[in-house]
N, C-alpha and C positions, 0 to 999 in steps of 0.2 A: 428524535432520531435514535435508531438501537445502535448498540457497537457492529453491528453486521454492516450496517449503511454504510456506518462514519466509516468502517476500513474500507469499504469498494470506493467509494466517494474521494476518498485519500488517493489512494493507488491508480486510479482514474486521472484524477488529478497532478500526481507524482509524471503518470508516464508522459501526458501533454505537454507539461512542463518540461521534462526531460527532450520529448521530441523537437521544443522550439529552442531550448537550447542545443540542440545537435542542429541542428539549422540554422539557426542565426550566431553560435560563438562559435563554435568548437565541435570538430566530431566526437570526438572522444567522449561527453556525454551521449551516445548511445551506451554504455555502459550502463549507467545508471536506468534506463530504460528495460536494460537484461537485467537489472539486480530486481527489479520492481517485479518482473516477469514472474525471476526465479524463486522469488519473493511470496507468490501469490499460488507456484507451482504447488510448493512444499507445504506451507500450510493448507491446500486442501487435503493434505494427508495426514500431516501430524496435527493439526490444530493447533502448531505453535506459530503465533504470531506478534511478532515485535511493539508493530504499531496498534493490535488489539490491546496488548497490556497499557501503551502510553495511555490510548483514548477511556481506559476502565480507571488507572488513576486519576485522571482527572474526571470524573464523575459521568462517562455516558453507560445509560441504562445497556444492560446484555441483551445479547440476542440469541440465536437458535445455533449460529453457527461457533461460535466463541466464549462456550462457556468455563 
C-alpha cells in the first residue's frame, strides 16, 4: 500500500468512525468529522499532511501525492 492509500484509507475511515460516534454517543463528535474534512481540504493545497508524516515514519512506501 503507498502512503497515498494509507492517508485516504485513514481519513475514510477517521470520518465513519467519527460519524457513528456523532450518532450513537455524542453530537459533538461531528467536530472531529469537520477537522478530518478540513484536514483533507488544506493538504490538497499545501501537501502538508500530519498523518502522511505519521504513516512515512513508520515505514509505508511514498506515493505520488505526498512526497
Amino acid at each position: 500500500m503507498s502512503l497515498d492509500r494509507a492517508v485516504l484509507a485513514f481519513a475514510g475511515t477517521m470520518v465513519l468512525v467519527s460519524l457513528a460516534l456523532t450518532h450513537w454517543v455524542h453530537p459533538g463528535f461531528v467536530w472531529l468529522t469537520a477537522f478530518v474534512g478540513v484536514n483533507l481540504f488544506q493538504s490538497a493545497f499545501t501537501g502538508f499532511c500530519p498523518a502522511a508524516m505519521a504513516f512515512r515514519k513508520i515505514g509505508i512506501r511514498p506515493g505520488a501525492a505526498f512526497n
